[in-house]
PyMOL Python script that loads the backbone (N, CA, C, O; Angstrom):
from pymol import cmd

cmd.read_pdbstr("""\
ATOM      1  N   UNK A   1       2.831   1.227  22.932  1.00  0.00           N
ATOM      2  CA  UNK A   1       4.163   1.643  23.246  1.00  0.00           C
ATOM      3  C   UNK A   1       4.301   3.113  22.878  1.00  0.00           C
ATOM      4  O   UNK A   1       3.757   3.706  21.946  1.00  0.00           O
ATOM      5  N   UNK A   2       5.146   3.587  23.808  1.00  0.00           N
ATOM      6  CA  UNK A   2       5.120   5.074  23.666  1.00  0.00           C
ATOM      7  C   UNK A   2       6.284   5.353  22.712  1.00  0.00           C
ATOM      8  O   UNK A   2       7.244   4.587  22.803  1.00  0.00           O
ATOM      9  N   UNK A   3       6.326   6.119  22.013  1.00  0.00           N
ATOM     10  CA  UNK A   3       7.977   6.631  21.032  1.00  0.00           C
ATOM     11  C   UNK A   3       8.066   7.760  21.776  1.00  0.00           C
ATOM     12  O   UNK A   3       7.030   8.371  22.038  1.00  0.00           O
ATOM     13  N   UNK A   4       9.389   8.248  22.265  1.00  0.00           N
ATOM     14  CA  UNK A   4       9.488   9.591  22.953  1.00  0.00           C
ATOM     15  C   UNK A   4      10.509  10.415  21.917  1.00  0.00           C
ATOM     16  O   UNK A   4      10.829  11.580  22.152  1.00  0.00           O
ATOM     17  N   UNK A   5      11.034   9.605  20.623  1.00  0.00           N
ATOM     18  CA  UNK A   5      11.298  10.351  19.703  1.00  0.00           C
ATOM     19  C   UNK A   5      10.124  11.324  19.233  1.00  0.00           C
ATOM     20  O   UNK A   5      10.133  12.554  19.275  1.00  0.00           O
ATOM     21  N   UNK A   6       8.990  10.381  18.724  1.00  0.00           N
ATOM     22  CA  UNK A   6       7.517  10.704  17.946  1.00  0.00           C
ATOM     23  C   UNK A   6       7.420  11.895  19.332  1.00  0.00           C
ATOM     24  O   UNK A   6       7.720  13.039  18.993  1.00  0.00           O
ATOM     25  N   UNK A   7       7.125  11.755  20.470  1.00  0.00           N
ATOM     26  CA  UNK A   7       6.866  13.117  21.754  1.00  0.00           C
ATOM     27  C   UNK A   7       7.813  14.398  21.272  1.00  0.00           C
ATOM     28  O   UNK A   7       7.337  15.471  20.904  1.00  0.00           O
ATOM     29  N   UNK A   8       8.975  14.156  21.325  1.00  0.00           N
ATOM     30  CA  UNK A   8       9.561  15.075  20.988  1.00  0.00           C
ATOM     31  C   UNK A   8       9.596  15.861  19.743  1.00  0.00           C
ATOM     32  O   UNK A   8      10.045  17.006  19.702  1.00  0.00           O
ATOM     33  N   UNK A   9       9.193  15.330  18.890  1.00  0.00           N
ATOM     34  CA  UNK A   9       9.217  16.271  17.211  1.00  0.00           C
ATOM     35  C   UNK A   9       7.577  16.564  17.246  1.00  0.00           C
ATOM     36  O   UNK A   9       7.147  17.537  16.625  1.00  0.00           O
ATOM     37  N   UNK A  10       6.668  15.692  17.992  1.00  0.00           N
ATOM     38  CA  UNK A  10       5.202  16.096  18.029  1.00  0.00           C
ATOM     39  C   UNK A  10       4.730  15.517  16.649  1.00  0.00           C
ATOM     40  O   UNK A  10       4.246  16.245  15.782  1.00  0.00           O
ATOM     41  N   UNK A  11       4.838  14.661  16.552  1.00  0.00           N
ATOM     42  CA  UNK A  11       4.026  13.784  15.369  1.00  0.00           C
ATOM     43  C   UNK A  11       2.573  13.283  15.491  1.00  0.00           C
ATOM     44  O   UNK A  11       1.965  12.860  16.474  1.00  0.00           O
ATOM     45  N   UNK A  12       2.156  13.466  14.094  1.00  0.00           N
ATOM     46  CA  UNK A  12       0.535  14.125  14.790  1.00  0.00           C
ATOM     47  C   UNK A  12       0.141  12.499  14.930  1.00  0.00           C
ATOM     48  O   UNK A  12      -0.518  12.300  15.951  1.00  0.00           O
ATOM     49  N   UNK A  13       0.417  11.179  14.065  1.00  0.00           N
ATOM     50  CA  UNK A  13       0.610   9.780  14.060  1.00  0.00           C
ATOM     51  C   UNK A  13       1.941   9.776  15.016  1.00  0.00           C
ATOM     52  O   UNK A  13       2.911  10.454  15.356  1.00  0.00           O
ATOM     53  N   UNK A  14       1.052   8.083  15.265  1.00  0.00           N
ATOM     54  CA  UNK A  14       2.280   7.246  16.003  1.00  0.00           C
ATOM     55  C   UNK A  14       3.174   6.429  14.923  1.00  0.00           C
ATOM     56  O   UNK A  14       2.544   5.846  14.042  1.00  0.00           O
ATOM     57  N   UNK A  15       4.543   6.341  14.916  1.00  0.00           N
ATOM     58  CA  UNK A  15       5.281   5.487  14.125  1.00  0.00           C
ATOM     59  C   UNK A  15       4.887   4.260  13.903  1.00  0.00           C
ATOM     60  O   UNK A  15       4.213   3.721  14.781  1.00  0.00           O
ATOM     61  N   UNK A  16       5.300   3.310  12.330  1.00  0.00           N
ATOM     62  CA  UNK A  16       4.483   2.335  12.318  1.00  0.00           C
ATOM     63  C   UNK A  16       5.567   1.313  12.475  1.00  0.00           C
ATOM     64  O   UNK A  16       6.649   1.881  12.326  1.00  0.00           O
ATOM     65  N   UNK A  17       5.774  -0.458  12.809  1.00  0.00           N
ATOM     66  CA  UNK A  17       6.665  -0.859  12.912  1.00  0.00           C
ATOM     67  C   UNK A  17       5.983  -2.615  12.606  1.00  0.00           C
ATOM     68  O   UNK A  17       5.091  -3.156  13.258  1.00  0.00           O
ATOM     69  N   UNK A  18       6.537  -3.039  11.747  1.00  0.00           N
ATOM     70  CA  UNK A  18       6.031  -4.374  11.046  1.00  0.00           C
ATOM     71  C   UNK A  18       6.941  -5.595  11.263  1.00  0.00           C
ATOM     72  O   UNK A  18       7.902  -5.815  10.526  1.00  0.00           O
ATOM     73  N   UNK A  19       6.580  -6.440  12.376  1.00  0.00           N
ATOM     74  CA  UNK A  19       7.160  -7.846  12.526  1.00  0.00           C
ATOM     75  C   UNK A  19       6.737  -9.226  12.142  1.00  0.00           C
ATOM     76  O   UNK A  19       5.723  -9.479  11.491  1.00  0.00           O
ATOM     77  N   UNK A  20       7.252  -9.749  12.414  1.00  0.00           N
ATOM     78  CA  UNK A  20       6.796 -11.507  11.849  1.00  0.00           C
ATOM     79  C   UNK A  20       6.333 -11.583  12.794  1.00  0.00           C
ATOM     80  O   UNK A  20       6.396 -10.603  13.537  1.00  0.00           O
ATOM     81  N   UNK A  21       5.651 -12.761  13.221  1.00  0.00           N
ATOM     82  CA  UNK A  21       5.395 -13.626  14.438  1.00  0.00           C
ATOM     83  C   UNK A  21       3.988 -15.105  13.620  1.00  0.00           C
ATOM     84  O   UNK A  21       3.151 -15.088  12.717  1.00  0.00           O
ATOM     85  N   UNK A  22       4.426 -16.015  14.512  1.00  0.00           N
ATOM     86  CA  UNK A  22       3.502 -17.105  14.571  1.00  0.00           C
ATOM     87  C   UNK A  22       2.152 -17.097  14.977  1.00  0.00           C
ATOM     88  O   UNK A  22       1.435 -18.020  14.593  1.00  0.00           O
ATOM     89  N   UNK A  23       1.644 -16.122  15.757  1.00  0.00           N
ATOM     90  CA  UNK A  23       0.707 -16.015  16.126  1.00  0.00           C
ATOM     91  C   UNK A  23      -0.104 -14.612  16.134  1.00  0.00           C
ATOM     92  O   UNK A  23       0.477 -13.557  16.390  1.00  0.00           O
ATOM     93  N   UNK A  24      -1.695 -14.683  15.791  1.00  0.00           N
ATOM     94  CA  UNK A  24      -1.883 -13.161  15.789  1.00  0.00           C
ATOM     95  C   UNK A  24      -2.454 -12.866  16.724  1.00  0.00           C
ATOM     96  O   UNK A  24      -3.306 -13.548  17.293  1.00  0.00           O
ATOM     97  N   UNK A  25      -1.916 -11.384  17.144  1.00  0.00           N
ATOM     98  CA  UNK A  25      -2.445 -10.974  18.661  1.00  0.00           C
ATOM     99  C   UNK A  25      -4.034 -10.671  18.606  1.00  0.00           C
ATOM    100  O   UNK A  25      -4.700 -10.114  17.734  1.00  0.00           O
ATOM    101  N   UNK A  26      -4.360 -11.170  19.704  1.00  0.00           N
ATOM    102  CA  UNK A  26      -6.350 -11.149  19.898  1.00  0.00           C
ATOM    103  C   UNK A  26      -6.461  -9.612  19.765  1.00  0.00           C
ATOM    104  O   UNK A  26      -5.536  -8.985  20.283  1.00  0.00           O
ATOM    105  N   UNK A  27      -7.356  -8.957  19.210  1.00  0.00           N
ATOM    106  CA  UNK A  27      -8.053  -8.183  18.759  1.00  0.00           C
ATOM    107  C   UNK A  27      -7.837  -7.173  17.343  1.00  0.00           C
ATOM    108  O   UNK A  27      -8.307  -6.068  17.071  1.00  0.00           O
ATOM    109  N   UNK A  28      -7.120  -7.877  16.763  1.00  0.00           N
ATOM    110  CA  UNK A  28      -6.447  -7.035  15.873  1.00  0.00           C
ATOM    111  C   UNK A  28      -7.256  -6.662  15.004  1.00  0.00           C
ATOM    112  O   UNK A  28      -8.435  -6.934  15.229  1.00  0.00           O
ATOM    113  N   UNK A  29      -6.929  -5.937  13.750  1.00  0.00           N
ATOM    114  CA  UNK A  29      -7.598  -5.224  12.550  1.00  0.00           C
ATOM    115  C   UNK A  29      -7.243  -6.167  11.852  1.00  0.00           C
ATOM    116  O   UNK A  29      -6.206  -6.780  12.104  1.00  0.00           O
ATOM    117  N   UNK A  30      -8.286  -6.566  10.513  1.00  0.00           N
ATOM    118  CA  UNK A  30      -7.450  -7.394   9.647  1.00  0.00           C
ATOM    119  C   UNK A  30      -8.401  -7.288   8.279  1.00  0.00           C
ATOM    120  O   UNK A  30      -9.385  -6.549   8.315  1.00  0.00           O
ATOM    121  N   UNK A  31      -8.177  -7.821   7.427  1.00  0.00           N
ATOM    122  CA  UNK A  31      -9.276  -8.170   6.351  1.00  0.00           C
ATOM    123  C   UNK A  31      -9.543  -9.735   6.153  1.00  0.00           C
ATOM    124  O   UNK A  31      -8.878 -10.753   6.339  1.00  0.00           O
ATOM    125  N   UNK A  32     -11.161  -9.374   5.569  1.00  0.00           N
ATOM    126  CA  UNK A  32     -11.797 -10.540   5.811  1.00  0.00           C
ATOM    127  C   UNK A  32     -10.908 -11.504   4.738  1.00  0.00           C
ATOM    128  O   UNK A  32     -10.206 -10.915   3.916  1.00  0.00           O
ATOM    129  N   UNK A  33     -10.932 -12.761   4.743  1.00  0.00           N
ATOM    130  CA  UNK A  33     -10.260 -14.084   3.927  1.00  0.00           C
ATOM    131  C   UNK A  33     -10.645 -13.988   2.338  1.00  0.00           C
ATOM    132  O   UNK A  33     -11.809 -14.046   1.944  1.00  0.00           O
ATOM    133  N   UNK A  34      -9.693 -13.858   1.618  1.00  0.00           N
ATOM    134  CA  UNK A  34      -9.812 -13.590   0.281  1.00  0.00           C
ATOM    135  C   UNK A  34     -10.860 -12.088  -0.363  1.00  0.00           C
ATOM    136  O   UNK A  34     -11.445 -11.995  -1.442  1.00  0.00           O
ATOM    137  N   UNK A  35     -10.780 -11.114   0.739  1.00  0.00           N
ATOM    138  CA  UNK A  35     -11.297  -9.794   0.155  1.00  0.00           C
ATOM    139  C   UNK A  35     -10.413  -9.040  -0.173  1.00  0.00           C
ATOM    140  O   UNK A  35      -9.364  -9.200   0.451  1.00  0.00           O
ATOM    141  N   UNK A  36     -10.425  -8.249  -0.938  1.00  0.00           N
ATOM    142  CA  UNK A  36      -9.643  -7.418  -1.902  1.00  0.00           C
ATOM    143  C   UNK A  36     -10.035  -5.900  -1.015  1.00  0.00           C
ATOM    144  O   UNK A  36     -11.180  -5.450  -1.023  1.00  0.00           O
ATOM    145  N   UNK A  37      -8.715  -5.127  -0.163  1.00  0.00           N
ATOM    146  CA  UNK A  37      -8.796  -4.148   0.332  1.00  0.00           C
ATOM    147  C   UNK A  37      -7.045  -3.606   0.296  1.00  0.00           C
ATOM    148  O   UNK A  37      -6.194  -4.465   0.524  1.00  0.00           O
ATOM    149  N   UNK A  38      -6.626  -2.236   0.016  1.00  0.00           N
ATOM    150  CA  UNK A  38      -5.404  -1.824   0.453  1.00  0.00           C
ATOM    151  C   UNK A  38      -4.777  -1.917   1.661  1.00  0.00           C
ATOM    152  O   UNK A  38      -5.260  -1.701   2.772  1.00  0.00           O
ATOM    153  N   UNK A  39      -3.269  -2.372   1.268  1.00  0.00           N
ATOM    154  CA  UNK A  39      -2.712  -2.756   2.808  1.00  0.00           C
ATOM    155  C   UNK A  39      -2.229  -1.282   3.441  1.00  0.00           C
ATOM    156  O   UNK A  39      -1.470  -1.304   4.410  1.00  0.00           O
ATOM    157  N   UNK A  40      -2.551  -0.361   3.044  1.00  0.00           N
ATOM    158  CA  UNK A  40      -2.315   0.779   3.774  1.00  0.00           C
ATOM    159  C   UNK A  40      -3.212   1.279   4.511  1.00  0.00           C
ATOM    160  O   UNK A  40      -2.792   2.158   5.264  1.00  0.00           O
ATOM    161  N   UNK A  41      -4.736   0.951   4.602  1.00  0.00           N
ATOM    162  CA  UNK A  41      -5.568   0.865   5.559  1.00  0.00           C
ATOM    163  C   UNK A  41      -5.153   0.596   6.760  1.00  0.00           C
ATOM    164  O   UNK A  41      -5.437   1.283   7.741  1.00  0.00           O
ATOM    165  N   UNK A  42      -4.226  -0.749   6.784  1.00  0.00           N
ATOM    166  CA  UNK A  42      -3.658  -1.524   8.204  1.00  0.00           C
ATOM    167  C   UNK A  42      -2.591  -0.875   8.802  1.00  0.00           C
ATOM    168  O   UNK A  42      -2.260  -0.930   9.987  1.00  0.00           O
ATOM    169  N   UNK A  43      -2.029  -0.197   7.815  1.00  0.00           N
ATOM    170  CA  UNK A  43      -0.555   0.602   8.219  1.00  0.00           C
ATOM    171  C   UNK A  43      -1.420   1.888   8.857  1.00  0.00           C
ATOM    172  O   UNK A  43      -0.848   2.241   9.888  1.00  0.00           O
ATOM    173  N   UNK A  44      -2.371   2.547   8.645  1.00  0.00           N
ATOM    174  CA  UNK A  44      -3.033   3.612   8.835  1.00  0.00           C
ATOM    175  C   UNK A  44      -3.880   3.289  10.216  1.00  0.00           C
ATOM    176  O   UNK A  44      -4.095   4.075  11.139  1.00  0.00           O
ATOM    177  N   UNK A  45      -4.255   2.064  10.112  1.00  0.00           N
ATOM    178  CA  UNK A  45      -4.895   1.589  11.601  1.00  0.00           C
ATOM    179  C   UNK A  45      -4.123   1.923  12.871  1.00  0.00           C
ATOM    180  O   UNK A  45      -4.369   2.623  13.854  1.00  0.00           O
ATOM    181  N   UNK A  46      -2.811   0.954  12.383  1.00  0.00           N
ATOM    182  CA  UNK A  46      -1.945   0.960  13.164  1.00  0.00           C
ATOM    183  C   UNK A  46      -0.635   2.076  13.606  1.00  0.00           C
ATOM    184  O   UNK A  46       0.192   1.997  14.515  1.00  0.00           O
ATOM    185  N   UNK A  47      -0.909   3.403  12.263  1.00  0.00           N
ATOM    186  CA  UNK A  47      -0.688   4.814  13.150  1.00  0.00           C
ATOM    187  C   UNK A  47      -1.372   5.225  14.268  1.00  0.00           C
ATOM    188  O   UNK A  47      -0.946   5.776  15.283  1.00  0.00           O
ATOM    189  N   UNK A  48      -2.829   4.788  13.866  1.00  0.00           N
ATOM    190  CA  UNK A  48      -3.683   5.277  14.823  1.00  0.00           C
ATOM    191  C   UNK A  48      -3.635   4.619  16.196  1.00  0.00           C
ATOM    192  O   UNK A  48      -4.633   4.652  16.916  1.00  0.00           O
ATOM    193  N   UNK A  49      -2.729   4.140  16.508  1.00  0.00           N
ATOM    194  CA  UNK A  49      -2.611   3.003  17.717  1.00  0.00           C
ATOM    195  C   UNK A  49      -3.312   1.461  17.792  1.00  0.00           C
ATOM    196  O   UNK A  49      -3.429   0.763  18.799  1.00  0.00           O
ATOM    197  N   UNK A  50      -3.708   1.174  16.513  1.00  0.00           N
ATOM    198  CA  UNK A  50      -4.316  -0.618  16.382  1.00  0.00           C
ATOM    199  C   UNK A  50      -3.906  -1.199  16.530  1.00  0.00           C
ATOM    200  O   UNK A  50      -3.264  -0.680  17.442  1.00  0.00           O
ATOM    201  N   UNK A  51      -3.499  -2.229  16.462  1.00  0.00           N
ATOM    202  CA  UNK A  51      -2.786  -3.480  15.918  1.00  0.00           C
ATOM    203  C   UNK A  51      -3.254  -3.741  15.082  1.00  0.00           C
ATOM    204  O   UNK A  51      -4.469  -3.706  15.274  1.00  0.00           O
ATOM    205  N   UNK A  52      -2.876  -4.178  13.605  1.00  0.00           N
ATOM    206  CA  UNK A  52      -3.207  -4.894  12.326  1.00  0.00           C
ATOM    207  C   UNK A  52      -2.478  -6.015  12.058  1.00  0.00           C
ATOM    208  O   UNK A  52      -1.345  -6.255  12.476  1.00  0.00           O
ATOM    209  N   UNK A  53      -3.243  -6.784  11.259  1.00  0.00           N
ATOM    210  CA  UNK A  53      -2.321  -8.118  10.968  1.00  0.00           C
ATOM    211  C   UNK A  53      -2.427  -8.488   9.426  1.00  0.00           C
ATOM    212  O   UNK A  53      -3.344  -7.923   8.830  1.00  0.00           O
ATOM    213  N   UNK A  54      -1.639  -9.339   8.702  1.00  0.00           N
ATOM    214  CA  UNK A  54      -2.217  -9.652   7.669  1.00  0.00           C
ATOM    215  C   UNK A  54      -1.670 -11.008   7.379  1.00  0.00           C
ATOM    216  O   UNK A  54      -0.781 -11.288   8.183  1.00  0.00           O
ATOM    217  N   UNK A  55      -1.879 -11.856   6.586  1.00  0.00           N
ATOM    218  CA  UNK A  55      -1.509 -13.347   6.438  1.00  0.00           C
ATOM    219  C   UNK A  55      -1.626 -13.515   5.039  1.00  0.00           C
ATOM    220  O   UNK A  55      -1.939 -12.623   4.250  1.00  0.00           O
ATOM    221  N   UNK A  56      -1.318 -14.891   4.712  1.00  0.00           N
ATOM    222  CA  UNK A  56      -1.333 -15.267   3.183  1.00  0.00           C
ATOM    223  C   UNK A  56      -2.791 -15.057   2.790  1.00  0.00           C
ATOM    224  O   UNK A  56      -3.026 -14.729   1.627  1.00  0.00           O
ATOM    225  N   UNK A  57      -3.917 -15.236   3.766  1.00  0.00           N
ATOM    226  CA  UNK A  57      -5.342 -15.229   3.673  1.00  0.00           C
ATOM    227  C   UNK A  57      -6.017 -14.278   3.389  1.00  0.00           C
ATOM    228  O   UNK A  57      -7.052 -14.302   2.723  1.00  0.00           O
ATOM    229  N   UNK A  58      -5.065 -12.576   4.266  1.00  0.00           N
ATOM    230  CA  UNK A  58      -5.986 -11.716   4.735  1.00  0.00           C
ATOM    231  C   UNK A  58      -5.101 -10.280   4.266  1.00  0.00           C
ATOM    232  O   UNK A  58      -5.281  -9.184   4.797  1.00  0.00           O
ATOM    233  N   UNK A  59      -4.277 -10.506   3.339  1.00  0.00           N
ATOM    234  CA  UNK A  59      -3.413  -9.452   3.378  1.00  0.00           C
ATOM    235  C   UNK A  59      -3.931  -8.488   2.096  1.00  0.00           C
ATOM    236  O   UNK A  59      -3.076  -7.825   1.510  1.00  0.00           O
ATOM    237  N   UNK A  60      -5.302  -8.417   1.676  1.00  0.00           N
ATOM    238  CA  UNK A  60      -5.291  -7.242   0.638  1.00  0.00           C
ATOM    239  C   UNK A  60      -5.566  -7.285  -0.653  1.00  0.00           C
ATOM    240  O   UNK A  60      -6.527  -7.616  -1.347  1.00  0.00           O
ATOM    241  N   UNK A  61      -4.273  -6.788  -0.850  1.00  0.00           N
ATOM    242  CA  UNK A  61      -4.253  -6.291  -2.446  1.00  0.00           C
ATOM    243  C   UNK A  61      -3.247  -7.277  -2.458  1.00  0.00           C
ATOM    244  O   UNK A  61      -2.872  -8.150  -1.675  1.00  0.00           O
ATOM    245  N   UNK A  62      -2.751  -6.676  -4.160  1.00  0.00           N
ATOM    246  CA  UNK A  62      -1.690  -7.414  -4.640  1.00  0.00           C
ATOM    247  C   UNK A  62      -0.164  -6.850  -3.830  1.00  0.00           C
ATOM    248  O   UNK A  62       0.679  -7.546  -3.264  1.00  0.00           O
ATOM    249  N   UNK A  63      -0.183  -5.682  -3.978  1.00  0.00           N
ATOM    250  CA  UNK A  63       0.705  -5.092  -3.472  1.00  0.00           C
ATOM    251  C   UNK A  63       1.440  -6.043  -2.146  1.00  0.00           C
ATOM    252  O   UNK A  63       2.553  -6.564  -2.074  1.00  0.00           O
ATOM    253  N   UNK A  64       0.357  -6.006  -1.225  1.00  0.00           N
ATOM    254  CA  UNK A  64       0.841  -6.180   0.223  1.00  0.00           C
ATOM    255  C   UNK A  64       1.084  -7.628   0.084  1.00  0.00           C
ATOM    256  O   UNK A  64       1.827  -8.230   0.859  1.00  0.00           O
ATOM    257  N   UNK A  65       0.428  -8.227  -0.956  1.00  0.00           N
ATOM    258  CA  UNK A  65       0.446 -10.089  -0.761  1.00  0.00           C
ATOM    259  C   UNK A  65       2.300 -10.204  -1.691  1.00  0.00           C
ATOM    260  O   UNK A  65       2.963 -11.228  -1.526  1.00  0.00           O
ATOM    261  N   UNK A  66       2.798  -9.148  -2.491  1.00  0.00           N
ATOM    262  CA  UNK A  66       3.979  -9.071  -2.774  1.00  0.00           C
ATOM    263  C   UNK A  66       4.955  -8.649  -1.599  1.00  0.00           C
ATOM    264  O   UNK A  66       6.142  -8.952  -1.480  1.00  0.00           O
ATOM    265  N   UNK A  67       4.338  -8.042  -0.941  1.00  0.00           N
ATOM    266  CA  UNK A  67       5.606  -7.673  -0.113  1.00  0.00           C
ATOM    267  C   UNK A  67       5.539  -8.636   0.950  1.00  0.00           C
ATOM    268  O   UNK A  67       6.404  -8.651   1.825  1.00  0.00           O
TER     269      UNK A  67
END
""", "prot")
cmd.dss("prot")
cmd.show_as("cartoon", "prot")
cmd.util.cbc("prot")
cmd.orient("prot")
């Protein structure tokens, strides 16, 4: 998805934007099941135009499994 706010100010990243859903979209970024990695990797993926996901399984650190 394009932001034509982000076009207009020239942001060198794309905005990041975090929803729920039931299902995770096929190809996403994620971490492997019970590995210990920062959830700002995924937020950083997903400036870069990824998709990231995270779950009770796959979400990180402590941090991100709190939020």
């Amino acid at each position: 998805m394009e932001s034509k706010i982000a076009a207009l100010i020239s942001l060198r990243l794309n905005p990041v934007a975090m929803l729920w859903a039931d299902e995770k979209p096929t190809g996403a970024v994620r971490f492997k099941e019970d590995a210990w990695g920062c959830i700002m990797w995924l937020f950083a993926s997903a400036a870069r135009g990824k998709t990231a996901v995270a779950d009770r399984q796959t979400f990180g650190c402590l941090g991100g499994g709190t939020g």
